[in-house]
C-alpha positions as CSV (number, residue, x, y, z in Angstrom):
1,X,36.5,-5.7,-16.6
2,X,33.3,-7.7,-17.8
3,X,30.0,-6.7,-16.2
4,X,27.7,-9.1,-15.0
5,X,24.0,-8.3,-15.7
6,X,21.5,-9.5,-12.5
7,X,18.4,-11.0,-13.7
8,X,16.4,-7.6,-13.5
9,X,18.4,-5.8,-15.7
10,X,18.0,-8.5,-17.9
11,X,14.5,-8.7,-18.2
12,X,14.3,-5.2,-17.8
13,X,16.2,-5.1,-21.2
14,X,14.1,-7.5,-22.8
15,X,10.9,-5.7,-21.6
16,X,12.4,-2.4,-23.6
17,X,12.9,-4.5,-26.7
18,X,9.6,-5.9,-26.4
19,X,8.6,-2.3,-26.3
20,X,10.0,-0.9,-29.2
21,X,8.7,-3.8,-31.2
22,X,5.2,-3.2,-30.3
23,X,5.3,0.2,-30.5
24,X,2.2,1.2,-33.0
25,X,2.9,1.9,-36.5
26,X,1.2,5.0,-36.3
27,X,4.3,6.5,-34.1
28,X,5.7,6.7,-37.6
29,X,6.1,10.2,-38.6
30,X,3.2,10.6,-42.0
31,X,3.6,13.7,-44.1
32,X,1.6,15.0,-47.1
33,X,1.4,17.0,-49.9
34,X,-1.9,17.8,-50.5
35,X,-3.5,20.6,-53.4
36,X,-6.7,21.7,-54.3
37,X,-7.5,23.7,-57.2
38,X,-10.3,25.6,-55.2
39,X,-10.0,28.7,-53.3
40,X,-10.7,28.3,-49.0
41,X,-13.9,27.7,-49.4
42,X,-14.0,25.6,-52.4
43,X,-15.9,22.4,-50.9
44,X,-13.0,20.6,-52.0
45,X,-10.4,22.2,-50.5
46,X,-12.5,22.2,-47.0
47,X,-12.6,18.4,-47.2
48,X,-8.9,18.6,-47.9
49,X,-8.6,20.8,-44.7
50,X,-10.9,18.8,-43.0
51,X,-8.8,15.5,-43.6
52,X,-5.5,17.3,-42.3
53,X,-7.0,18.4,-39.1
54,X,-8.5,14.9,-38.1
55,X,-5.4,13.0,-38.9
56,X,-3.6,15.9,-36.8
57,X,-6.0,15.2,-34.3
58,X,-5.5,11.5,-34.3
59,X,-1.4,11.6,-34.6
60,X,-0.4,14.8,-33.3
61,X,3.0,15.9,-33.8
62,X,3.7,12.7,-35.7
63,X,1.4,14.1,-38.5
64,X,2.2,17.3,-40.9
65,X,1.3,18.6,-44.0
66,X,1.2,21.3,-46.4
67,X,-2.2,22.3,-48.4
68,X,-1.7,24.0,-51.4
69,X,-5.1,25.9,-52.7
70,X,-6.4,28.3,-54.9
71,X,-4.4,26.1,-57.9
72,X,-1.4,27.6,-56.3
73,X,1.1,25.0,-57.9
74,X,-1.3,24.1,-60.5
75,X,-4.8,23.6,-61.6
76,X,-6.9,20.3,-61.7
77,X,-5.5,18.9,-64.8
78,X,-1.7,19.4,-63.5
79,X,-2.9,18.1,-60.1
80,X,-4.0,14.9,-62.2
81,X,-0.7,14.4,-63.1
82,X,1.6,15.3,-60.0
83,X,-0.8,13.0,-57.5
84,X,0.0,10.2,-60.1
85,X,4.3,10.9,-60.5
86,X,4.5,11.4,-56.6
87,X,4.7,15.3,-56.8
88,X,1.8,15.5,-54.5
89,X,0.2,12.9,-52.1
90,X,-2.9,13.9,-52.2
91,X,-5.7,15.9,-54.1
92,X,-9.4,16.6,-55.2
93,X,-10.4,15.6,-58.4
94,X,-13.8,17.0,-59.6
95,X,-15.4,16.4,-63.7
96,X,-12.5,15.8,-64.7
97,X,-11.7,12.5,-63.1
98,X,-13.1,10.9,-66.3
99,X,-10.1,11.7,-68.0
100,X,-8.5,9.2,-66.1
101,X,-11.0,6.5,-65.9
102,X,-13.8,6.9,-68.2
103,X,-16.1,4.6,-65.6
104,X,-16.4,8.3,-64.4
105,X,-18.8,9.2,-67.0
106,X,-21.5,7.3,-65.3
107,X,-21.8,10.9,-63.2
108,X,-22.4,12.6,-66.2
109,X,-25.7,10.5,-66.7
110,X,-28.4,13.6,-66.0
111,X,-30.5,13.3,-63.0
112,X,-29.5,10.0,-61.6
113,X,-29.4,11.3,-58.2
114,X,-33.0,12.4,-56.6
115,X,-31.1,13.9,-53.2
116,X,-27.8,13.5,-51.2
117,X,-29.2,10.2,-49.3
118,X,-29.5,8.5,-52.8
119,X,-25.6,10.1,-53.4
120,X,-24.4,8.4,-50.2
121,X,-26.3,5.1,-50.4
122,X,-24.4,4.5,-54.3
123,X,-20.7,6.2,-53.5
124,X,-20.5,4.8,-49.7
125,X,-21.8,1.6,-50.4
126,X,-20.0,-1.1,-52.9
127,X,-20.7,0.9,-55.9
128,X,-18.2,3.5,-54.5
129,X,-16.0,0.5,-54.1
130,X,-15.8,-0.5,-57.9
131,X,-15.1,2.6,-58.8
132,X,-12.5,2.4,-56.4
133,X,-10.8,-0.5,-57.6
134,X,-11.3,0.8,-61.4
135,X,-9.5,3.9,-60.5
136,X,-6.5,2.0,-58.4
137,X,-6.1,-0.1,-61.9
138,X,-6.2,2.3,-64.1
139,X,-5.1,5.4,-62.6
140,X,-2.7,4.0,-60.1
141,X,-4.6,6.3,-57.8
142,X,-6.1,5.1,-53.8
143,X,-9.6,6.9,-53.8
144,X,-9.9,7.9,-50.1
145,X,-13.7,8.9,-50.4
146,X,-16.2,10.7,-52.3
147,X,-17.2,14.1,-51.4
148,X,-18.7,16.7,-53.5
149,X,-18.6,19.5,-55.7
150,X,-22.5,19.4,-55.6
151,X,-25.7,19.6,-57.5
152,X,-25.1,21.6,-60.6
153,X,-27.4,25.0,-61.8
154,X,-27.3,26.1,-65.1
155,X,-26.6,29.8,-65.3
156,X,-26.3,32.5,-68.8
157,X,-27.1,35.8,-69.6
158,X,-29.2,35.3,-72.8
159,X,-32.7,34.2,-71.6
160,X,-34.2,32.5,-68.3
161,X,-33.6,28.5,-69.1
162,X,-37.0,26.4,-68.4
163,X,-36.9,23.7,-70.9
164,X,-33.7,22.5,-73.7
165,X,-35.6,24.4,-76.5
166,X,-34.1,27.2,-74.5
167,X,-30.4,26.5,-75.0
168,X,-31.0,27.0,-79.0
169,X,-28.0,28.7,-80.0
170,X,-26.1,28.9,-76.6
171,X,-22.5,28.5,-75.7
172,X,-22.2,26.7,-72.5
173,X,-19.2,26.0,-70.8
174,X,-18.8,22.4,-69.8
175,X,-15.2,21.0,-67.9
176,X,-13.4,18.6,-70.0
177,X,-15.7,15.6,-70.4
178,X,-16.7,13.8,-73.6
179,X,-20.0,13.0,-71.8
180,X,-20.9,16.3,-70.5
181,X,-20.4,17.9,-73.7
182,X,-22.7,15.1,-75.5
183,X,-25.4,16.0,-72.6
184,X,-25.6,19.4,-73.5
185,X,-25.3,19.2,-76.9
186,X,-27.9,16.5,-76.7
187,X,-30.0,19.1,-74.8
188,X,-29.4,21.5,-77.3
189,X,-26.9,23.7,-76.5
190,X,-23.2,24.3,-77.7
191,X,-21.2,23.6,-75.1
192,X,-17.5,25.0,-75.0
193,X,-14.6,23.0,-72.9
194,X,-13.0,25.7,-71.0
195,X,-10.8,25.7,-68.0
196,X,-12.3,26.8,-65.1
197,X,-10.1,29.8,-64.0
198,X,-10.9,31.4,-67.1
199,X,-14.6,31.4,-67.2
200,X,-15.2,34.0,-65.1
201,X,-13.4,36.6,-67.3
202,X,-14.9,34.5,-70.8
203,X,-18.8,35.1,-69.2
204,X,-17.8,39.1,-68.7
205,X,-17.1,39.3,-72.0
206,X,-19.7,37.4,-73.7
207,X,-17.2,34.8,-75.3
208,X,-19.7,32.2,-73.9
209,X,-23.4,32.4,-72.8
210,X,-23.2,30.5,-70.0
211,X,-21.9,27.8,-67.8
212,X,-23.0,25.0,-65.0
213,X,-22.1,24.6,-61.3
214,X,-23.0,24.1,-58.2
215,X,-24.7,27.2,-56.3
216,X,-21.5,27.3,-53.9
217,X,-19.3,27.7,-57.2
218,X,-21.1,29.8,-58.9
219,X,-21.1,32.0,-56.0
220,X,-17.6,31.8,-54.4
221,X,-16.1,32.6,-58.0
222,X,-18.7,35.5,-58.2
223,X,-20.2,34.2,-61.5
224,X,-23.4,35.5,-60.7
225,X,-22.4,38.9,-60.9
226,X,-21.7,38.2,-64.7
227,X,-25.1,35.7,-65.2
228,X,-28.4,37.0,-64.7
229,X,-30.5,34.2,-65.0
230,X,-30.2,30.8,-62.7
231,X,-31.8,27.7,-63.4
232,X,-32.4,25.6,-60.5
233,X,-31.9,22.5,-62.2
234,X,-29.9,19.6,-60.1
235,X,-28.9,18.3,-63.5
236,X,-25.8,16.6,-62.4
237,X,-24.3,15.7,-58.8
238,X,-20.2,16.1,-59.3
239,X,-18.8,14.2,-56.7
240,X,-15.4,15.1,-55.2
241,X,-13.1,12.0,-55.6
242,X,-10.2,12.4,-53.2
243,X,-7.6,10.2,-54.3
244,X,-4.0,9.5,-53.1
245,X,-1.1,8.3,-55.1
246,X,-1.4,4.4,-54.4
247,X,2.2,3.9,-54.2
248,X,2.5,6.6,-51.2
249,X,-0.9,4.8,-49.4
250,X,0.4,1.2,-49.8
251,X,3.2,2.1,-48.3
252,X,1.9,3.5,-45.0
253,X,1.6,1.1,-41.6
254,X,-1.8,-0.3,-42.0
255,X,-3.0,1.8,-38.6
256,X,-2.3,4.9,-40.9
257,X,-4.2,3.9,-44.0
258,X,-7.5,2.6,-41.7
259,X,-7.3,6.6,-40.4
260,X,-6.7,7.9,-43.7
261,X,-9.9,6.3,-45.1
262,X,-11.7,6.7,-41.5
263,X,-10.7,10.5,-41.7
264,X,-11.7,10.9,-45.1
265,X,-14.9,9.4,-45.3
266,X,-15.7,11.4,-42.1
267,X,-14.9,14.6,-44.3
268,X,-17.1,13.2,-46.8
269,X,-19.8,13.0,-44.9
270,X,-19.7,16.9,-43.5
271,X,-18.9,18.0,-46.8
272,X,-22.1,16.8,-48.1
273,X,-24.4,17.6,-45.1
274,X,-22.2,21.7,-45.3
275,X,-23.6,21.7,-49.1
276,X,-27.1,20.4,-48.3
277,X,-27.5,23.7,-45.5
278,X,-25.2,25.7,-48.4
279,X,-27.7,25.2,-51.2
280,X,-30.4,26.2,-49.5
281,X,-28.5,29.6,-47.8
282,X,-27.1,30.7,-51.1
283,X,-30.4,30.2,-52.7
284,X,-32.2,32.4,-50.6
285,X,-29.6,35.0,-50.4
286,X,-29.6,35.2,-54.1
287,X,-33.6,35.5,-54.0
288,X,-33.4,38.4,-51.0
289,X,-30.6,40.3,-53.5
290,X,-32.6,40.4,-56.1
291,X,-29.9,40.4,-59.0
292,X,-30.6,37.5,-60.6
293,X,-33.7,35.8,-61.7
294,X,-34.4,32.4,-60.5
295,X,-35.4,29.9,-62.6
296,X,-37.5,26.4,-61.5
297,X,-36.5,24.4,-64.9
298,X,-39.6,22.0,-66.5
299,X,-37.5,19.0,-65.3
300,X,-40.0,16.1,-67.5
301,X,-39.3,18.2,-70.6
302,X,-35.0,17.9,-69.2
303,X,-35.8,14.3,-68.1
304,X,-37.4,13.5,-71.8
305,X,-34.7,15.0,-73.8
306,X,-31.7,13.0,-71.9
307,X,-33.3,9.7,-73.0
308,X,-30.7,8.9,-75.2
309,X,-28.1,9.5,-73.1
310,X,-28.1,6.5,-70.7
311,X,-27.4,4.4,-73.1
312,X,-24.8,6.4,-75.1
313,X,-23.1,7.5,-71.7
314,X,-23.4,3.8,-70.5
315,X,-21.7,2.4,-73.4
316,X,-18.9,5.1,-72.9
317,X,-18.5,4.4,-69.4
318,X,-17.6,0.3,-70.0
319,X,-19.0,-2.5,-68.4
320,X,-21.8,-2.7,-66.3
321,X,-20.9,0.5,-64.2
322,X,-23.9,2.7,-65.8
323,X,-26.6,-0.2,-64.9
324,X,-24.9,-1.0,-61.3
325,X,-25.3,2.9,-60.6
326,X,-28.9,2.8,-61.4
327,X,-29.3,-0.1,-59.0
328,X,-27.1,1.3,-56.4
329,X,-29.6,4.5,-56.2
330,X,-32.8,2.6,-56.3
């Protein structure tokens, strides 16, 4: 027997196709794989934290993930490699982004960065959006935002560090950067490329002298316990480029990848305004303990020293990237 449809069930039907065809791409179920080297309270891994609970927020149950920290499948360097094959959607990268696109070297260039305002101005601005589409070229890698490791301190247990005729005969440890060894060898140090997980254990034993972080590193891996003296010296801001494998983000309903950058710049944003109050917390904790000895470093005698290094650093870098920085933080 054929059925005859009456004019509302028609348009009802239409109405319901109309429906589905309009409903938002971000009903589309997103999942990702994200890993941070960092333990919990790594500044990176909170961003990465921070990213997953504001997509959650914004998709609900159509959003999951899994956050792998503490270099639980991996350290930085394999992390480099997995975000780029598809092992992992997501992840941190700290110093060691300039392994993958040498235009990173431009944040080895020593104290380019008066304050945090200056750091936002350059890496929210279009400066942040060459380096962008330098990585996305070369890396095949969709930088999300730029968050931060922080305001590196230079910390050993030889003598207290005021000006670079202090580093004379000094074994620093420095991540795996061309330019960041040339800085401190410039400065007058030896620097030492070590992984990061093993310098804890490599300070306890005297294998190196020293190393340099942020406060919120040096503290959260306990490095202080093994380093007496602390130079406050802001030599370098490390920014935390959180990147996601381009292939993965091109992919996603355009809805999705305007709340992955929205949700990530957000995080950004907190992350640096959580190390500004940080700093200044762990700095005075370390004063009221009393273990270490804090050191205010003779920062013309620093600034004088790293002369030569704009240019070198520059010239490393490529293109106009080291000048357009400069601008960027004027």
């Amino acid at each position: 027997m054929t059925r005859r449809l009456t004019s509302s069930a028609v348009l009802g039907a239409l109405a319901l196709g109309a429906a589905l065809l309009t409903t938002p791409a971000s009903a589309q179920p997103l999942h990702l794989k994200i890993a941070s080297p960092s333990p919990a309270g790594g500044f990176d891994t909170v961003m990465a934290q921070k990213i997953a609970d504001k997509m959650k927020a914004k998709l609900g149950d159509q959003f999951t993930y899994e956050l792998f920290d503490n270099a639980t499948i991996g350290d930085e360097v394999v992390h480099m490699q997995q975000v780029r094959t598809g092992q992992i959607d997501m992840t941190p990268l700290g110093s060691d982004a300039v392994t993958l696109d040498p235009v990173w070297a431009v944040f080895d260039m020593p104290f380019i960065f008066a304050d945090r305002a200056a750091v936002a101005k350059a890496l929210d601005g279009p400066f942040g959006q060459e380096l962008a589409a330098s990585m996305r070229e070369k890396a095949g890698l969709e930088v999300l935002a730029f968050g931060e490791i922080g305001f590196r301190q230079i910390t050993n247990s030889v003598r207290p560090i005021k000006t670079p005729a202090d580093f004379k005969g000094m074994k620093i440890r420095v991540p795996g950067s061309e330019t960041r060894m040339l800085t401190f060898k410039t400065l007058g140090a030896t620097p030492v490329n070590m992984n990061f997980g093993e310098v804890f254990l490599a300070l306890q034993n005297k294998t190196i002298d020293g190393q340099e972080n942020p406060l919120n590193d040096i503290v959260e891996r306990s490095l202080n316990e093994v380093q007496p003296y602390i130079s406050i010296s802001n030599h370098v801001y490390t920014p935390v480029t959180f990147v996601m494998n381009a292939r993965k983000f091109t992919a996603l309903p355009d809805d999705q990848k305007a709340m992955l950058k929205a949700a990530a710049l957000e995080s950004a944003k907190e992350i640096r305004e959580l190390g500004a109050v940080k700093d200044v917390e762990l700095l005075a904790k370390l004063k009221q303990a009393g273990k270490n000895e804090i050191i205010e470093i003779d920062r013309a005698s620093f600034i004088a020293a790293s002369q030569p290094l704009y240019e070198q650093i520059g010239a490393i870098a490529g293109g106009t990237y080291a000048a357009d920085l400069l601008k960027a933080v004027k």
